[in-house]
ZARO-189430 format. One line per field, with one value per residue: residue in one letter; z, x, y of N, C-alpha, C in turn. Coordinates in pm, whole numbers, plus 32768, in hexadecimal, padded with zeros to 4 digits. Layout:
BEGIN
type = [A  ...]
n.pz = [Z  ...]
n.px = [X  ...]
n.py = [Y  ...]
ca.pz = [Z  ...]
ca.px = [X  ...]
ca.py = [Y  ...]
c.pz = [Z  ...]
c.px = [X  ...]
c.py = [Y  ...]
This chain:
BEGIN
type = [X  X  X  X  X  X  X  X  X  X  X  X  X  X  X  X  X  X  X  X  X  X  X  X  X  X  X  X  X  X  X  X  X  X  X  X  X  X  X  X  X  X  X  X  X  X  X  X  X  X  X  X  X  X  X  X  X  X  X  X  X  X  X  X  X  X  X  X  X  X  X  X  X  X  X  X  X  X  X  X  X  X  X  X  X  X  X  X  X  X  X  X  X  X  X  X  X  X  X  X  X  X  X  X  X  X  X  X  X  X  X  X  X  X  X  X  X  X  X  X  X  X  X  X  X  X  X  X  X  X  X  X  X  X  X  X  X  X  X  X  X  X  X  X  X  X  X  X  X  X  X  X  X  X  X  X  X  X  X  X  X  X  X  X  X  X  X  X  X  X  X  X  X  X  X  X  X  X  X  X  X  X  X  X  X  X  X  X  X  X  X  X  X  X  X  X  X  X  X  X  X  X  X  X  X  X  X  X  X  X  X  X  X  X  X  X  X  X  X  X  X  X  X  X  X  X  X  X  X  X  X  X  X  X  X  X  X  X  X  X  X  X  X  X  X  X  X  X  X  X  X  X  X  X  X  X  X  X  X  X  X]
n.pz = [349F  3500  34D5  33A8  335C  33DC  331F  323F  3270  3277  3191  30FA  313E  3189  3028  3011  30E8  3062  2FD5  2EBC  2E57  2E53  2DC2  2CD5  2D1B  2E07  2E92  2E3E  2EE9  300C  3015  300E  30BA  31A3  316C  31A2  32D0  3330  32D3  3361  344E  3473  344C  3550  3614  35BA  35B0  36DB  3739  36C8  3744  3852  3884  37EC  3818  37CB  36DB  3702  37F8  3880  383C  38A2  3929  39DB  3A5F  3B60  3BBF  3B47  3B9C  3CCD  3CAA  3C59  3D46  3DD8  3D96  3D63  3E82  3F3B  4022  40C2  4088  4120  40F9  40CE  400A  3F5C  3E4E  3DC2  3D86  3CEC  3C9A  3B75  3A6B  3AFA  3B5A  3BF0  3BDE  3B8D  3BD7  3AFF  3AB9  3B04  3B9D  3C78  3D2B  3D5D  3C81  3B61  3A2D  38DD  3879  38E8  3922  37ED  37C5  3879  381F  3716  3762  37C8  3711  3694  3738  3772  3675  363F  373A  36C1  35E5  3673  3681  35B4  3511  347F  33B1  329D  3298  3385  3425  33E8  3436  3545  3574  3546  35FC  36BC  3684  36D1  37FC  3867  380B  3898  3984  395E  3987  3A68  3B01  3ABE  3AB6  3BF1  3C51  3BCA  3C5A  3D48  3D02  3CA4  3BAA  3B10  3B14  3A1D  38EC  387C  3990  3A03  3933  396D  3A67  3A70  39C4  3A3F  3AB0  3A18  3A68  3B6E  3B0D  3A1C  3A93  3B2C  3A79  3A0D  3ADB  3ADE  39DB  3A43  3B19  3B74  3C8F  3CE3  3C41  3CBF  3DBE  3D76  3CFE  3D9B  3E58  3D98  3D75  3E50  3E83  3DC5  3DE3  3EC4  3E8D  3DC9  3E71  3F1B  3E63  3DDB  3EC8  3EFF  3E0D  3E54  3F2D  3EBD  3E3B  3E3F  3EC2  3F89  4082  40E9  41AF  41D4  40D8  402F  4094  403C  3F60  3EFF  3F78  3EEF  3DEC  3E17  3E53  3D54  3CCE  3CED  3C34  3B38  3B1A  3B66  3A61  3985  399D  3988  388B  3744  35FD  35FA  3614  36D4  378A]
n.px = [1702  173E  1874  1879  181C  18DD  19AF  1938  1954  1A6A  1AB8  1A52  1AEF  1BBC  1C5C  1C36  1CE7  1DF2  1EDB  1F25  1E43  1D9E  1D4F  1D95  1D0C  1CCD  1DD1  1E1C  1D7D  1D7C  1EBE  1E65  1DF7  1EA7  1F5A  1EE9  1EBF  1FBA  2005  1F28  1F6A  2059  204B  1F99  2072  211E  20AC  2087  2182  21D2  20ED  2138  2242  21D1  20B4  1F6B  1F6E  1E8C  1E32  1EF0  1E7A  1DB0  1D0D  1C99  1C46  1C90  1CFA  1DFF  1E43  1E45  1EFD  1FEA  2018  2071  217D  2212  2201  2211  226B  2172  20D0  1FBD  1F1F  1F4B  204D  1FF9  1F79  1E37  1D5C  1C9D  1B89  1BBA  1B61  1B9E  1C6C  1D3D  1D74  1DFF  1D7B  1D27  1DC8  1D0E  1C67  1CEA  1E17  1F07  1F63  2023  2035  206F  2009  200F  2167  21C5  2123  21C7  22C6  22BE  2252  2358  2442  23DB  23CB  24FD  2546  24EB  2558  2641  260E  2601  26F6  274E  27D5  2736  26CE  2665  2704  2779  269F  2644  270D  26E6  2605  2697  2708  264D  25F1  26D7  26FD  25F1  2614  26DC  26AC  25CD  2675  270E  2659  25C9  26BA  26EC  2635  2653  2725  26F1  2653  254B  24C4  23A1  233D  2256  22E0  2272  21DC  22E4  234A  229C  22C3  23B0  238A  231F  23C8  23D9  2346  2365  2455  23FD  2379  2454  24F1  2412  2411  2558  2544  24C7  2571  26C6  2707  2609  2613  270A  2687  25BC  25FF  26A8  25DC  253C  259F  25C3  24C3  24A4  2541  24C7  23C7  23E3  2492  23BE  22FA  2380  23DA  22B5  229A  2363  2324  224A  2292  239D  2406  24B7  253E  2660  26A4  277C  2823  2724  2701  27F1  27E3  26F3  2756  27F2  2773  26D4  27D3  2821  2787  27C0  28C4  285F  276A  27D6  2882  27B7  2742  27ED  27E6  2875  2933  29DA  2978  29FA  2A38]
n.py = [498D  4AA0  4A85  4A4C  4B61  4BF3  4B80  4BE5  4CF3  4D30  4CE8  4DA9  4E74  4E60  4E40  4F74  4FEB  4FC9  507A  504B  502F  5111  5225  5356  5456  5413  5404  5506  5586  5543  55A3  56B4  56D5  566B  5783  584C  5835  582D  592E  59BC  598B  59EC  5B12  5B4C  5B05  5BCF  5C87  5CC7  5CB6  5DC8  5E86  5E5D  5EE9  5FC7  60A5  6108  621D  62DD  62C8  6361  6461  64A4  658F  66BD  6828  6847  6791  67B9  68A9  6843  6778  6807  68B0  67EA  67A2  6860  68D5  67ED  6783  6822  6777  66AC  65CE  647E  63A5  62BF  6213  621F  60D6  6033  5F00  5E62  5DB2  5CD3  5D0F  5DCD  5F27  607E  61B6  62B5  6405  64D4  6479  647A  64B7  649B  63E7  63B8  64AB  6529  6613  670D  66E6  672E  67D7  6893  6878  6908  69F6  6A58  6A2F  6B12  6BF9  6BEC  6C1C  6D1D  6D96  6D89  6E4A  6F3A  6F8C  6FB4  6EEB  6E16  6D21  6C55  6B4C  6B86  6B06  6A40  69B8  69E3  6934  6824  682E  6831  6713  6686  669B  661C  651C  64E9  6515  6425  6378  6359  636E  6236  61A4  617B  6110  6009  5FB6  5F7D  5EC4  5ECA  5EEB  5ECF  5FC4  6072  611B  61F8  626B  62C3  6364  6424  6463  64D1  65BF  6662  6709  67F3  68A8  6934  6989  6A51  6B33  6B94  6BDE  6CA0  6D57  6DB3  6E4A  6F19  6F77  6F20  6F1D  6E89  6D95  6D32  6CF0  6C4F  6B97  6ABA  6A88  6A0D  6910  688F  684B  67C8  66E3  6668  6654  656D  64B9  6469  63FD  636A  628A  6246  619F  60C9  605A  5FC2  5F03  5E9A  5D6E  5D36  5DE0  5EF3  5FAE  608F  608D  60C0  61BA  6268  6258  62BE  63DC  6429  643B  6519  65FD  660A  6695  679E  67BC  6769  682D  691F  6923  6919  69EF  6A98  6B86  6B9B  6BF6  6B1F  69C5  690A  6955]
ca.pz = [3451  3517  345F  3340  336A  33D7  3297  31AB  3262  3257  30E5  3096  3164  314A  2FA3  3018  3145  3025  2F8A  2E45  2E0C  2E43  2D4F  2CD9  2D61  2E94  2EB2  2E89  2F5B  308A  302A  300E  3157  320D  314C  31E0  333A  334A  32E7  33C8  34D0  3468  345D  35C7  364A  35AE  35F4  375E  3745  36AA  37C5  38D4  3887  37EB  3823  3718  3713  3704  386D  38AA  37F8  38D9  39A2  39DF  3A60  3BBB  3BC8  3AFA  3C41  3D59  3C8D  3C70  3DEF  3E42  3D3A  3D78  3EFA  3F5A  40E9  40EC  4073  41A8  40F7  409C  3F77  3F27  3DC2  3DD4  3D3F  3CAF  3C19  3AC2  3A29  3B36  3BAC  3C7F  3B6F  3BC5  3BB3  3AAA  3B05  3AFB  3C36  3CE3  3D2E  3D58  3C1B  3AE9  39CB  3893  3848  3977  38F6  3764  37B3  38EC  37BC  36AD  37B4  3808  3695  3654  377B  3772  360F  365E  3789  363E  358A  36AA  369D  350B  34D3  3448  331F  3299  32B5  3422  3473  33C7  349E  35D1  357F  354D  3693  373F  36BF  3722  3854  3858  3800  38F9  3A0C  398F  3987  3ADF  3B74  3A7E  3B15  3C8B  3C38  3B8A  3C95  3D9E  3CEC  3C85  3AFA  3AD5  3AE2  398C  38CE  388E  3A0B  3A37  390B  39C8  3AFA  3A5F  3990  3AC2  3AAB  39E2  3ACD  3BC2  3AA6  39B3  3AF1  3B7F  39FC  39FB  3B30  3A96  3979  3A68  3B49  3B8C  3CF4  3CD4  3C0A  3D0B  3E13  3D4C  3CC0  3E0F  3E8B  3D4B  3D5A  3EC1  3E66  3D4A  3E21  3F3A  3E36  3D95  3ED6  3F3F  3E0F  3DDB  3F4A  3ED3  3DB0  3E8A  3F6D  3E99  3DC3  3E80  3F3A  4001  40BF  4110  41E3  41B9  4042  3FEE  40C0  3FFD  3E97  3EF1  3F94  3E51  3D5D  3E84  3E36  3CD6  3C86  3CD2  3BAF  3AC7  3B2F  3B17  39B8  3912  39C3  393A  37F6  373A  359E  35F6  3673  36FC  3803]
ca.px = [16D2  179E  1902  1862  1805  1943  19DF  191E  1973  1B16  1AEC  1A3C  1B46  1C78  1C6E  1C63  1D5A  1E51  1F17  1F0D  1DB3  1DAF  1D2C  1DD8  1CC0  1CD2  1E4C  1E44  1D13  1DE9  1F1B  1E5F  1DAA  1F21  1FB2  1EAB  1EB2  2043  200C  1EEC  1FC8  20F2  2047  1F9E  20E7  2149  201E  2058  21D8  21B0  20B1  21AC  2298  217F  2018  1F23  1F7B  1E3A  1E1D  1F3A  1E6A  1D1F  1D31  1C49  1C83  1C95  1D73  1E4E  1E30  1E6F  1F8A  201D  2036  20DA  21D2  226A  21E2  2218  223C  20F3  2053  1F62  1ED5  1F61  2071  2005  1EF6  1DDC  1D52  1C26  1BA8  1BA4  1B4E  1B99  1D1D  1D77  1DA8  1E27  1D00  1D51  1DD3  1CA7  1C61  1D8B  1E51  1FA9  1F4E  207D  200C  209D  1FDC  2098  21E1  218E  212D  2215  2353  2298  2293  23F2  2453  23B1  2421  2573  253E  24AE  25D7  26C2  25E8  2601  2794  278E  27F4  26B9  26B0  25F9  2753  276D  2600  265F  277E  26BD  25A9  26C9  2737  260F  25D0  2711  26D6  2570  2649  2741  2639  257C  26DD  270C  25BC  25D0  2705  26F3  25B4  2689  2776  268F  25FB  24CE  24B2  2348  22D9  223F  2306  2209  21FE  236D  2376  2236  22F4  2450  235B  22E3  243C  23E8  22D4  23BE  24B3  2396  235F  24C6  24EB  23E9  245F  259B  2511  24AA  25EF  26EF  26E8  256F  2628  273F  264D  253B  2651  26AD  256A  2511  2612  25AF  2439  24B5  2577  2439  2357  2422  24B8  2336  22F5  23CE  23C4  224B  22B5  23AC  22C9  21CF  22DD  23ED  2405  24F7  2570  26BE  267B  27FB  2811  26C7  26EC  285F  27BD  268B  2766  2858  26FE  26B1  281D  2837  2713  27EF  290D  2805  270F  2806  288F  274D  26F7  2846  27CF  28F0  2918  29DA  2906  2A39  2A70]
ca.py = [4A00  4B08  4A7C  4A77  4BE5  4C38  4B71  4C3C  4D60  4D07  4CC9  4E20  4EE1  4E3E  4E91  5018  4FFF  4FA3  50FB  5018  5030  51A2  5282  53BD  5484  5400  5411  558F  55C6  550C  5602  56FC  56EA  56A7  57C9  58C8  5825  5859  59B9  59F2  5978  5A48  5B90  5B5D  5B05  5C40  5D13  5CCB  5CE7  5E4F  5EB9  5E38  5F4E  6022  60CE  612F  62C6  630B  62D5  63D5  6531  64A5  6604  6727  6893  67FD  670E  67FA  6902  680C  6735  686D  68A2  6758  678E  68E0  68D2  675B  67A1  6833  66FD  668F  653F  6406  63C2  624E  624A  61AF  6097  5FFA  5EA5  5E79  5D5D  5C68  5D1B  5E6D  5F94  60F1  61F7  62FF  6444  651A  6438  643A  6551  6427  63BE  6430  64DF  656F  668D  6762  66FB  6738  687E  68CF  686E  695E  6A79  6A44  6A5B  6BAD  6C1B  6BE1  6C68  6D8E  6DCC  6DD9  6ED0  6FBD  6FB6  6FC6  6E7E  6DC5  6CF2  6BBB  6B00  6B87  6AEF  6986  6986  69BE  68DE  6796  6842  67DE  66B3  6637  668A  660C  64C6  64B8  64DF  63A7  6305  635C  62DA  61B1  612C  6192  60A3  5F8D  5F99  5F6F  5E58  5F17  5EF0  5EDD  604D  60A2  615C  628C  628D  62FD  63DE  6477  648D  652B  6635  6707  6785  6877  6903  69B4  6A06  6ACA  6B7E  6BBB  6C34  6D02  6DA8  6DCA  6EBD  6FB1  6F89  6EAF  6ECD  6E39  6D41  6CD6  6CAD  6C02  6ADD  6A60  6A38  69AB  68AA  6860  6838  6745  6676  6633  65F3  6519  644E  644D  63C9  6294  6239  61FE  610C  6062  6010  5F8E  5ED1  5E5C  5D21  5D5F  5E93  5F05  603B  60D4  6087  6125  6260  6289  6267  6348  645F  641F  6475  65A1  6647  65FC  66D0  6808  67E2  677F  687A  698A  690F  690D  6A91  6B19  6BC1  6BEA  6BCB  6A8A  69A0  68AF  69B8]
c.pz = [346A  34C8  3403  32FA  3352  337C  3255  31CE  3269  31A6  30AA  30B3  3158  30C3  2FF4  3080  30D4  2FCC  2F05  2E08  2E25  2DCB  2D50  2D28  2DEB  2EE0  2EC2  2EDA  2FD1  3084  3056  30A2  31C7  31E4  31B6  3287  33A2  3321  332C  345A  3508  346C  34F0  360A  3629  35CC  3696  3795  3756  376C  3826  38D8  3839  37E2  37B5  3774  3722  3791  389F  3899  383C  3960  399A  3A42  3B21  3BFF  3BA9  3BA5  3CBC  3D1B  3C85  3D0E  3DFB  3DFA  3D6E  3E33  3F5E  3FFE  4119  40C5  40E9  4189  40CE  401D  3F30  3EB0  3DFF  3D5E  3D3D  3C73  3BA9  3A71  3A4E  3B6D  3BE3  3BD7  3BB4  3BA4  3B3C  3AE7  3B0E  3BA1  3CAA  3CD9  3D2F  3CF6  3BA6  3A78  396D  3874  38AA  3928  3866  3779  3807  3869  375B  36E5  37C1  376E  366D  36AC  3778  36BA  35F7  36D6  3722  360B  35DA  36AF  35F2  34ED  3499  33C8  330C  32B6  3356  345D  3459  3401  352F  35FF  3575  35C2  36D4  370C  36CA  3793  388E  386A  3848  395D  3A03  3994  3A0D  3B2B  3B49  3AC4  3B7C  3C7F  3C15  3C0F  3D1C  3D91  3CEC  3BFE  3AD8  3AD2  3A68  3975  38DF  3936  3A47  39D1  3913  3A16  3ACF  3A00  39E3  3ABD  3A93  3A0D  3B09  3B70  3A4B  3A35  3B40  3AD5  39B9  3A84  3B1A  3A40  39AD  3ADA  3B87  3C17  3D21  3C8E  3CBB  3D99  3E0E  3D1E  3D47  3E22  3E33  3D4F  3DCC  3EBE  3E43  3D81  3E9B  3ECE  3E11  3DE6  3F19  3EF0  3DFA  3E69  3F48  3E87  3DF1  3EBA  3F4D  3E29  3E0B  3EF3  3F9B  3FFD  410B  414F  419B  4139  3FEE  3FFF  4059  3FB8  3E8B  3F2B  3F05  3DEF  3DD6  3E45  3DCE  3C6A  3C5F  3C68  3B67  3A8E  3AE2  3A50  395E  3943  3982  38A5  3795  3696  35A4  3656  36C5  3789  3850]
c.px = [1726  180C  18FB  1865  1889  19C4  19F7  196D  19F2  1B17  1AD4  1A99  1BC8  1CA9  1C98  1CD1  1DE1  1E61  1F0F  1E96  1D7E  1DAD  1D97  1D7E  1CBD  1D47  1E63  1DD7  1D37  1E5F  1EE9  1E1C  1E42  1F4D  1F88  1E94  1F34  2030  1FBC  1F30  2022  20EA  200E  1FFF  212E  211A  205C  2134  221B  214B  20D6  21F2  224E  211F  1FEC  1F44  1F21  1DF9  1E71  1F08  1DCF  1D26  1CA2  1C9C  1CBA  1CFB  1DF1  1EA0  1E8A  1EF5  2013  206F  20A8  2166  2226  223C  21E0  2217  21D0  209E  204E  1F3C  1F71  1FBD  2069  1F94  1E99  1D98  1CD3  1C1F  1B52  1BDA  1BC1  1C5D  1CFC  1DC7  1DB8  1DE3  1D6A  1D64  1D8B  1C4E  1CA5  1DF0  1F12  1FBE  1F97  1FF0  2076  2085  201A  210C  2202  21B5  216D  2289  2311  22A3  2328  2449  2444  23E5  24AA  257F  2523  2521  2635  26B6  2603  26A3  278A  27CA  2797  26E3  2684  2674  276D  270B  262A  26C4  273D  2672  2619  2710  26E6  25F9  265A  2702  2680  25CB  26B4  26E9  25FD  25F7  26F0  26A5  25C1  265D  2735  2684  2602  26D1  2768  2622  2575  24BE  2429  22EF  22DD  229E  22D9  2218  226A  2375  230F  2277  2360  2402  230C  2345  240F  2396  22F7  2405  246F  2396  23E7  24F6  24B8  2404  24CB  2597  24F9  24F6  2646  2703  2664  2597  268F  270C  25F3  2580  2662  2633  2523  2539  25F1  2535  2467  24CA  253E  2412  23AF  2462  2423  2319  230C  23F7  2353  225D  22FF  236D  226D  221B  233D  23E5  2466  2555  261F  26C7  2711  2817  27C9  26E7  277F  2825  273C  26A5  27D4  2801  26D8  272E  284C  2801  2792  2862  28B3  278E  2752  283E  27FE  270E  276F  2821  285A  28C5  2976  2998  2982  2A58  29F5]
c.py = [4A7C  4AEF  4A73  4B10  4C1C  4C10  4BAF  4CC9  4DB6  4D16  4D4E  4E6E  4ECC  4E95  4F4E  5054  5027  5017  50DC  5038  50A3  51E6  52F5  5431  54B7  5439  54C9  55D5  559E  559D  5698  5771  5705  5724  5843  589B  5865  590F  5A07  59FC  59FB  5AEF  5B92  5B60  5BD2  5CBC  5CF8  5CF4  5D90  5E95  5EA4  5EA8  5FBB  6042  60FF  61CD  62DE  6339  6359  6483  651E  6518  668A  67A1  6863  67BF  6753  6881  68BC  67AD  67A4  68C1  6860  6774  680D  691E  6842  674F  67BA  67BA  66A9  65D2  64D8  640F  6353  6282  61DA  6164  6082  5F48  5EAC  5DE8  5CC7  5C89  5D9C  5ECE  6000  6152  6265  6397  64C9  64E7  641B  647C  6508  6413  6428  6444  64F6  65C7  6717  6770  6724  67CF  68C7  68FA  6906  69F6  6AB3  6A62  6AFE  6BFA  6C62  6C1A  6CF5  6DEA  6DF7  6E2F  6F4D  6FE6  6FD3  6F82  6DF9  6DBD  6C7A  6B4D  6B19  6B0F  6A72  694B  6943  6949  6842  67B7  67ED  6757  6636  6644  6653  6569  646C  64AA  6461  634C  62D5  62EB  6239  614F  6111  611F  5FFD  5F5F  5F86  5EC0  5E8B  5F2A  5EF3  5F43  604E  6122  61DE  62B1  62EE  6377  645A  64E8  64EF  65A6  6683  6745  67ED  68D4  6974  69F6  6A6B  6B1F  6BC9  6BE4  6CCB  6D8B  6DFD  6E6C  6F49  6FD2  6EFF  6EA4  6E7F  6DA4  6CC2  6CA5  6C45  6B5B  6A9B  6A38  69E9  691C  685B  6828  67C3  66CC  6617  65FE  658A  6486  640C  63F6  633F  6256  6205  6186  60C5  6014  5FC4  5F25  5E64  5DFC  5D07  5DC4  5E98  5FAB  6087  60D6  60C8  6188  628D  62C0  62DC  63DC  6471  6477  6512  6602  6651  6671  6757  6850  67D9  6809  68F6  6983  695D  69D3  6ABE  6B27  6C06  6B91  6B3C  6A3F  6925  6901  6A16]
């Protein structure tokens, strides 16, 4: 009775095993199932590719007046910082996430550097008006001033990182990190305006600030990145991004109607 059973139940399945006896129906309700499986695939792969090298921004403008205050500190006071420069983490939905920086004073932002650059613009716009050389072609100069500069800094960090074997900081991260620049310079600007020896004291130490935070900084990501350490190699490449700051720094503070100079 069982091989009987399992006769009948060869004869009913066999017929539909067979691609021949396949409906049209059928045939594109099969394709149509692989088509959307391969593209479900292909966008996770990609969703997760994307978020490898970058964060939702949204996380980057999570700030209050606070945070704004004490990030402020570390940034243009980096010696005085007493705590810790690792971030901290959280889980989230079964991995280790990086709290947002409304929680976490380590933690980049963009809203700092946004409005540090926009300062730095008017600024340095406003330095021209007081000589009598202001004009809207002046200002569009300055502004592809900074953001080459803005651009060379994340070049910098980006491939002291590569070259380290450190490629998987998020992008946003680094062009976080290379937009505090403009913190000390709005400020060694606005100094400036109301004399330039206020200016030539305020750029060095700007430049010097820049270059702590900044070695502070990516000695954090190394560490949390890199599997293996080459003490003499690192310290090179992070006193390299330390003395770098000071041509760039000054560049982007000389206010002049060419911006190549």
């Amino acid at each position: 009775m069982l091989q009987r059973a399992l006769g009948s139940f060869r004869s009913s399945i066999i017929p539909f095993l067979d691609p021949d006896n396949w409906d049209l129906s059928l045939l594109l309700s099969i394709r149509h199932v692989e088509r959307f499986s391969f593209n479900f695939v292909s966008e996770l792969s990609l969703h997760k590719q994307i978020s490898r090298y970058f964060s939702d921004p949204q996380y980057y403008f999570q700030v209050n007046d606070q945070y704004v205050r004490n990030k402020l500190k570390v940034v243009l006071f980096p010696f005085l910082h007493r705590g810790h420069w690792t971030r901290i983490t959280e889980p989230v939905g079964g991995r280790l996430s990086y709290k947002p920086p409304i929680y976490d004073i380590n933690a980049p932002d963009l809203y700092i550097p946004f409005m540090a650059f926009g300062t730095y613009v008017v600024l340095a716009g406003f330095s021209l008006g007081l000589h009598g050389k202001f004009s809207p072609e002046a200002l569009n100069w300055l502004f592809i001033k900074g953001v080459v500069g803005w651009f060379l800094q994340v070049t910098l960090l980006k491939m002291t990182l590569f070259s380290l074997g450190s490629g998987e900081a998020p992008l946003l991260d680094i062009v976080a990190y290379a937009g505090y620049t403009f913190t000390g310079l709005s400020l060694a600007i606005l100094g400036r305006i109301f004399s330039s020896y206020v200016y030539y004291f305020l750029m060095p130490w700007t430049c010097l600030c820049m270059g702590i935070f900044l070695v502070k900084t990516m000695k954090r990501v190394l560490f949390a990145e890199v599997r293996s350490y080459d003490s003499s190699r690192h310290h090179y490449l992070l006193l390299f991004i330390a003395l770098a700051q000071f041509p760039l720094l000054i560049w982007l503070g000389n206010i002049t109607l060419n911006w190549l100079f």
